[in-house]
C-alpha positions in Angstrom: 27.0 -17.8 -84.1 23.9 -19.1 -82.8 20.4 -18.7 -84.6 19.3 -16.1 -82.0 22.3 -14.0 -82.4 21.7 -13.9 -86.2 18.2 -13.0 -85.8 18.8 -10.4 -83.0 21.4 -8.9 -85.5 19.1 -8.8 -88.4 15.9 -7.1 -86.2 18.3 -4.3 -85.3 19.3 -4.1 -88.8 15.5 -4.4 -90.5 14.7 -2.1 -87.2 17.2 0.2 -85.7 18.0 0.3 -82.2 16.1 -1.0 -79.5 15.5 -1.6 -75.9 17.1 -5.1 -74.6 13.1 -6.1 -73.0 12.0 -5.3 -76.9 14.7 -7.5 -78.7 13.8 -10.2 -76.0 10.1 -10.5 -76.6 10.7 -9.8 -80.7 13.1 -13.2 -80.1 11.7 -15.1 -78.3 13.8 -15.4 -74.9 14.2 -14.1 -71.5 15.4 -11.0 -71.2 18.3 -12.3 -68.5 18.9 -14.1 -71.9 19.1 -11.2 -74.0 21.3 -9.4 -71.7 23.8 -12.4 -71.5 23.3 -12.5 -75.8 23.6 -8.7 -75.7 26.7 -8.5 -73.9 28.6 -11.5 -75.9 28.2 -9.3 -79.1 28.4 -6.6 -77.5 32.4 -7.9 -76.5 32.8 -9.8 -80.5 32.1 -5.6 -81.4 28.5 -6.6 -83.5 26.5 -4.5 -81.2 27.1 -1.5 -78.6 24.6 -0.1 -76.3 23.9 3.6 -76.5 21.7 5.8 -74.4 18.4 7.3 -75.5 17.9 11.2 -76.2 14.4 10.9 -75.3 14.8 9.3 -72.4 17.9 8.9 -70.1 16.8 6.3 -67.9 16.7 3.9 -71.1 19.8 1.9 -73.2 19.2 1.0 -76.8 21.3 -1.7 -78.2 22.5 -0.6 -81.5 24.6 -2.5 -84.7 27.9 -1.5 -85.2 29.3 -1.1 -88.3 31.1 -5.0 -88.2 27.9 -5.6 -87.1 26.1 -4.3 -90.1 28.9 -5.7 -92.1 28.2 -9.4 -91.0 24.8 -8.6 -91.2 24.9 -8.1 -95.1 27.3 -10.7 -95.7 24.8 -13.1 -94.2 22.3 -11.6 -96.6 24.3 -11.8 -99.3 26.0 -15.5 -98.9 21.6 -16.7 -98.8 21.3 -14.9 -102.0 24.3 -16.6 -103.5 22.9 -20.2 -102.2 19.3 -19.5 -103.4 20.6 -18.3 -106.8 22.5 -21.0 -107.7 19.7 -23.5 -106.7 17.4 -21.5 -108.9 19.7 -21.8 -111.7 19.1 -25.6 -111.3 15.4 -25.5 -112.0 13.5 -26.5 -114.7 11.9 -23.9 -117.2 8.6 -25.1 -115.2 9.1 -25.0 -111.9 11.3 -21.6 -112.6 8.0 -20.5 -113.8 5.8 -22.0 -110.5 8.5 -20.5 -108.2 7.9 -17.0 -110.0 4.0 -17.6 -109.8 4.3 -18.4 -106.2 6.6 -14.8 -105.9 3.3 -12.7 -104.4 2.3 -15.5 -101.9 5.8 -15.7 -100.6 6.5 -12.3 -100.2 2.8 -12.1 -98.4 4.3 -14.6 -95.7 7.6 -13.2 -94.9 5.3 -9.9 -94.4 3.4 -11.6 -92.0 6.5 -13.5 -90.4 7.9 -9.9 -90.2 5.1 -8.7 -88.5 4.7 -11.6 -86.1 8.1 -11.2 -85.1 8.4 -7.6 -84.4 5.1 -7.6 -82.2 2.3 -5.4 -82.1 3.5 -1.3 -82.9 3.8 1.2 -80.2 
């Protein structure tokens, strides 16, 4: 699975469904790119597209439940890796990576941010 995929799987999951021009411009692409990207997972069964209540003229692309699924297994298998790293600190650098903890989780806020664009 390509970088992009993963990513666009992980904003629906961090976001909930969303238009195909808004998962374009959160990753980066085209949107003739999304829709190609779009329509591969939506055929692997990762992602469907699903009509909006509010408004019938749009189609929000949603995670399905294998989606989800490989979604958290993803998560999970990065966890696993980062653990067992840790385990192979020092006591002291254990103790700089936990000091560093606040400035860390103050980036991925802002690479969060920076990748979901500005709020509507």
């Amino acid at each position: 699975m390509s970088l992009t995929s993963a990513a666009t799987l992980a904003t629906l999951d961090r976001t909930g469904p969303r238009r195909i021009t808004d998962l374009a411009a959160v990753e980066g692409v085209t949107q003739p790119a999304m829709t190609t990207l779009v329509r591969v997972m939506e055929e692997s069964g990762l992602v469907e597209r699903r009509g909006d209540a509010s408004d019938k003229r749009v189609t929000l692309v949603c995670l399905t439940e294998a989606g989800a699924s490989y979604v958290r297994t993803r998560h999970q298998a990065g966890v696993d890796a980062f653990e067992r790293l840790i385990g192979q600190l020092t006591g002291d650098e254990a103790e700089a990576l936990v000091a560093a903890l606040p400035a860390l989780k103050h980036l991925a806020e802002l690479e969060s941010q920076d990748r979901e664009g500005p709020k509507q």
